[in-house]
TIPA-105336 format. One record per residue (C-alpha): residue number from 1; chain; x, y, z. Coordinates in nm, 4 decimals. Each point is the difference from the previous one (the first is absolute). Layout:
> tigu:vovex:X:Y:Z
> NUM:A:X:Y:Z
...
REM end
This chain:
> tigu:vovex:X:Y:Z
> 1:A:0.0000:0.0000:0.0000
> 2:A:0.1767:0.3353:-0.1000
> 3:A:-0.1524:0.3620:0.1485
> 4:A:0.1368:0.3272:-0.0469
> 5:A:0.0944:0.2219:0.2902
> 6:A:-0.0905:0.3762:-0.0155
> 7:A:0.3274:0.0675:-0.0208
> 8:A:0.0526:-0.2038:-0.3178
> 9:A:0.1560:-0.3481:0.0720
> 10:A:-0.1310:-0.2733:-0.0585
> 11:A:-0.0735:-0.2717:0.3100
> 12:A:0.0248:-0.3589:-0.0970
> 13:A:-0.1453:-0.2585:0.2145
> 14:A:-0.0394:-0.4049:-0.0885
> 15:A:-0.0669:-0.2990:0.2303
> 16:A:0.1021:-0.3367:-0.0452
> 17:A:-0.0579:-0.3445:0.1364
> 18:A:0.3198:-0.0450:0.1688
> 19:A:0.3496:0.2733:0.1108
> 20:A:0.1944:-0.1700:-0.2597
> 21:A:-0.2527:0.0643:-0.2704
> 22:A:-0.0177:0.3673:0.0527
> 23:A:0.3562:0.0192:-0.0086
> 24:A:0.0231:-0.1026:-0.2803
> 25:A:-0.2569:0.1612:-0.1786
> 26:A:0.1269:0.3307:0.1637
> 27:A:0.3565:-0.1001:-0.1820
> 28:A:-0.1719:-0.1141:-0.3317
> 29:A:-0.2071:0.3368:-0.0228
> 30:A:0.3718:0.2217:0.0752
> 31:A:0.1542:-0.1951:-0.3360
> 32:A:-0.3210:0.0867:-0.1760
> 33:A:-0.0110:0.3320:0.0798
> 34:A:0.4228:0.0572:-0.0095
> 35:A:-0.0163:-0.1807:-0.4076
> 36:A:-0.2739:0.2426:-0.0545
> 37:A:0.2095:0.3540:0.1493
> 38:A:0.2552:-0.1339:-0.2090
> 39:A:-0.1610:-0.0374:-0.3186
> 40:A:-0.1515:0.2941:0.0355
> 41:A:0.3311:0.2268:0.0841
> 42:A:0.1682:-0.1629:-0.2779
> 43:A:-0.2625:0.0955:-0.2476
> 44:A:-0.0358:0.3580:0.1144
> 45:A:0.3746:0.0102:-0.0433
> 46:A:0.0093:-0.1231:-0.3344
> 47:A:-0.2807:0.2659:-0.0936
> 48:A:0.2165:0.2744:0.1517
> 49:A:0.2748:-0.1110:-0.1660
> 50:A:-0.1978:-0.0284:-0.3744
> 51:A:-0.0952:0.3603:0.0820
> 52:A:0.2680:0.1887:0.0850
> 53:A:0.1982:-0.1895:-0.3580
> 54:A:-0.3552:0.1203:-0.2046
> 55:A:0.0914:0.3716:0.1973
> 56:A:0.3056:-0.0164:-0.1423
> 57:A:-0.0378:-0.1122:-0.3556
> 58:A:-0.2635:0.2640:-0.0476
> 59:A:0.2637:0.2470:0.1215
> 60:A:0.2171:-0.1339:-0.1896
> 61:A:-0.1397:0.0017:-0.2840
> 62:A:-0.1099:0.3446:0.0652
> 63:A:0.3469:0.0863:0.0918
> 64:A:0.0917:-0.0703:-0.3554
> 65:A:-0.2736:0.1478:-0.1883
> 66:A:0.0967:0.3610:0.1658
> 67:A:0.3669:-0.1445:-0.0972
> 68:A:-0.0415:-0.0438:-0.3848
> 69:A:-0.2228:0.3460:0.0152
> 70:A:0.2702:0.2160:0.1424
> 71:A:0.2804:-0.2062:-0.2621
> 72:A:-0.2462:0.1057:-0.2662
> 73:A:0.0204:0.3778:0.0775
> 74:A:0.3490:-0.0104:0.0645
> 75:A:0.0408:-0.1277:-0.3238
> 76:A:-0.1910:0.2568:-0.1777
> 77:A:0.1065:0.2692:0.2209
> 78:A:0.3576:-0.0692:-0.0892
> 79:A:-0.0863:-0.0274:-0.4190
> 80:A:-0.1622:0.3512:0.0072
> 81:A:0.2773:0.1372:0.2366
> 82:A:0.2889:-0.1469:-0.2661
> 83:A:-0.1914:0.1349:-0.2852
> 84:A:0.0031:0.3185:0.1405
> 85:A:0.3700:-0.0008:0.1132
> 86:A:0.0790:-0.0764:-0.3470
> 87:A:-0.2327:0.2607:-0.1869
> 88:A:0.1676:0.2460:0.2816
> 89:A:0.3780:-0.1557:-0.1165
> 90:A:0.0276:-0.0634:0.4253
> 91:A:0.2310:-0.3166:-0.0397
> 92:A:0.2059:0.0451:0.3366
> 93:A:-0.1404:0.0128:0.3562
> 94:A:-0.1269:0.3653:0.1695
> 95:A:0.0308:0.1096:0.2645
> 96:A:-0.3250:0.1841:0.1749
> 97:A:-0.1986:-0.0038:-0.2674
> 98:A:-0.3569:-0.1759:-0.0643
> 99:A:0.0761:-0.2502:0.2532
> 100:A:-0.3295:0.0690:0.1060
> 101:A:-0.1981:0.0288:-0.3272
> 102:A:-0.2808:-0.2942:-0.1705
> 103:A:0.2812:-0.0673:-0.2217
> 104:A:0.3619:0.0740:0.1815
> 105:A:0.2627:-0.0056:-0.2927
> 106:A:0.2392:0.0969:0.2721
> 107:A:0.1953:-0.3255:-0.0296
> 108:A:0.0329:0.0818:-0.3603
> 109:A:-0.0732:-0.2304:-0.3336
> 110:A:0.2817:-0.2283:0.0528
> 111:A:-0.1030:-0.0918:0.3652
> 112:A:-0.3384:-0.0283:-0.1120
> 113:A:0.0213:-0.2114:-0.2537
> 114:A:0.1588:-0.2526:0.2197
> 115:A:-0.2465:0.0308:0.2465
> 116:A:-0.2880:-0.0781:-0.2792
> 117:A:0.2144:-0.3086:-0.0737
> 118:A:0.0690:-0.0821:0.3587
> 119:A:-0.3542:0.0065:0.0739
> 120:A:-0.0776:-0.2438:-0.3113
> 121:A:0.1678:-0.2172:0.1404
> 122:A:-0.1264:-0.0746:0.3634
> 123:A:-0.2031:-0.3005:0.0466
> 124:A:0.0584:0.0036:0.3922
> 125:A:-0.2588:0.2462:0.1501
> 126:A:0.1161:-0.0320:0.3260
> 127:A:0.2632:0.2583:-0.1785
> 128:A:-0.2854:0.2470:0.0059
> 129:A:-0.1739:-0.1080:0.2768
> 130:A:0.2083:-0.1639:0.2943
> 131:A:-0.3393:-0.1068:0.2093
> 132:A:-0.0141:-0.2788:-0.2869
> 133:A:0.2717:-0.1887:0.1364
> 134:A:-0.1172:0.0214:0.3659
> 135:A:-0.3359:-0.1529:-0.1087
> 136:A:0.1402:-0.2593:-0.2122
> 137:A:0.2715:-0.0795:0.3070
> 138:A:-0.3287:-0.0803:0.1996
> 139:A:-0.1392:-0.1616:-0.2282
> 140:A:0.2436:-0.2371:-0.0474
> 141:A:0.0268:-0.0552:0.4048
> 142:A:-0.3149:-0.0525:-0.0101
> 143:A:-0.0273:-0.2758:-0.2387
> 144:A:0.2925:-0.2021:0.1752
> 145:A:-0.2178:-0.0183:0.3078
> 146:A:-0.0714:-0.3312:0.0715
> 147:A:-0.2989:-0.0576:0.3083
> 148:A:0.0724:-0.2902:0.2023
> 149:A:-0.2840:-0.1642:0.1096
> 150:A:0.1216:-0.2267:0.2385
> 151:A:0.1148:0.2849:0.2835
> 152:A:-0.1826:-0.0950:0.2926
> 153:A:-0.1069:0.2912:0.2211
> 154:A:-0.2765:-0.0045:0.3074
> 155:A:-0.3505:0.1432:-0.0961
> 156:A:-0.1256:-0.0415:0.3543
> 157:A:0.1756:0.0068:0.4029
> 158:A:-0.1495:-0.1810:0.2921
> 159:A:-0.1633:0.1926:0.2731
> 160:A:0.0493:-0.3414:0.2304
> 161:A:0.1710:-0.2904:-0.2091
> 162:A:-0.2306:-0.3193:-0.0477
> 163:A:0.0193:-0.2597:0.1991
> 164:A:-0.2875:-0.3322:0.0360
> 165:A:-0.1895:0.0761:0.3305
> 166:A:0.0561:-0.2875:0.2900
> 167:A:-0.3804:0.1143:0.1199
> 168:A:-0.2867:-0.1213:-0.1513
> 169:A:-0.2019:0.2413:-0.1703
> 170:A:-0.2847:-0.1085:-0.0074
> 171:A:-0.2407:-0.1677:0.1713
> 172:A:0.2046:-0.0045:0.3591
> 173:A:-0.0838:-0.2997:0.1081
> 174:A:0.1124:0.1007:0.3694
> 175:A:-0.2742:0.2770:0.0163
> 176:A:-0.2778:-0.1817:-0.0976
> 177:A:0.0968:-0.2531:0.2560
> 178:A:0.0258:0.2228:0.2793
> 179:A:-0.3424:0.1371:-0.1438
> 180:A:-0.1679:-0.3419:-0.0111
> 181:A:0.1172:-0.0475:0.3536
> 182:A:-0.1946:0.2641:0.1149
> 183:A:-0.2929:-0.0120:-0.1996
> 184:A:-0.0102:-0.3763:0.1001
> 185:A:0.0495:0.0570:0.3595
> 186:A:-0.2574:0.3351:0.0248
> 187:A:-0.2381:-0.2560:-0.1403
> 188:A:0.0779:-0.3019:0.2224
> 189:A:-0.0430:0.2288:0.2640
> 190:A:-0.3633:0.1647:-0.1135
> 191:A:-0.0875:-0.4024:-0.0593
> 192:A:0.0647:-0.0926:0.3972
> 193:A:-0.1669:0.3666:0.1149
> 194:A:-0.2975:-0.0964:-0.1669
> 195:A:-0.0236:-0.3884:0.0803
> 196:A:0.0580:0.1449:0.3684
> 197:A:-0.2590:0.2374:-0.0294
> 198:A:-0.2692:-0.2328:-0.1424
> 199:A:0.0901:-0.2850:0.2806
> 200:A:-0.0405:0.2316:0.2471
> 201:A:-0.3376:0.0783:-0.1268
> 202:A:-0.0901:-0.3690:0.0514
> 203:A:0.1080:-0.0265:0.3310
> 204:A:-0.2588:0.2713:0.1034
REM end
């Protein structure tokens, strides 16, 4: 029979025919209950675990989107500045000039022109965005987590560790002896009172 308390456990009682027998279903029900707290731990783990690598991969992949974005306007940032350096006849580096500007030809057309072919050439976006590589480290950690199953850990403590009771239970014998003793000698006695009183009748 399980109740719940007010306070929100939950109080268990069972009755057997015999000590031994609710021992041992007291033991039985603590494995039930301890396969079940594991189960369940392990699973909740394994869903935190599949969500936080879905987190990442969708910042990853995020991550790079922004990545190839910001390449892509580099790239055409660059052209138009090296077109303009060269239409200018800027071919050497300036100093303090349009470093600020949409398209800075400060670094002049030969710098620029290997920056346009610098930036055709990057395939690693973690060149333009270094939070890349931290997601893909974790990741990687990630995947080379293995859960192990078979760690034992307790789900429960013992107020009072079980033990089989040398007392009976129930029915005490001993009290309903001592009981029937009575009862039988408070009726032995009314018995004689009232034989008494009827003989003494017939003697009048």
């Amino acid at each position: 029979m399980m109740k719940k308390k007010a306070d929100g456990p939950y109080l268990l009682t069972t009755s057997t025919e015999t000590s031994q027998g609710s021992l041992d279903m007291l033991n039985h029900y603590i494995r039930f209950i301890d396969k079940k707290v594991h189960q369940k731990a392990f699973s909740n783990l394994s869903a935190t675990i599949d969500s936080k690598r879905n987190e990442l991969k969708q910042q990853l992949i995020m991550l790079t989107k922004q990545a190839e974005q910001r390449l892509l306007v580099e790239k055409e940032r660059s052209k138009y500045a090296l077109n303009i350096a060269e239409a200018a006849g800027v071919s050497k580096p300036l100093q303090n000039f349009g470093d600020k500007e949409l398209f800075a030809i400060n670094l002049g057309s030969d710098a620029l022109r290997a920056k346009v072919k610098a930036l055709e050439k990057v395939k690693n976006l973690s060149v333009i965005e270094p939070r890349l590589e931290q997601l893909s480290s974790k990741l990687d950690q990630i995947k080379e987590l293995n859960i192990d199953k078979n760690v034992e850990f307790s789900a429960y403590r013992y107020l009072d560790q079980p033990e089989r009771e040398v007392s009976r239970d129930k029915p005490k014998r001993l009290l309903i002896a001592i009981l029937g003793l009575l009862l039988g000698g408070m009726i032995g006695c009314g018995v004689v009172l009232i034989r008494f009183v009827f003989l003494n009748e017939k003697n009048i």
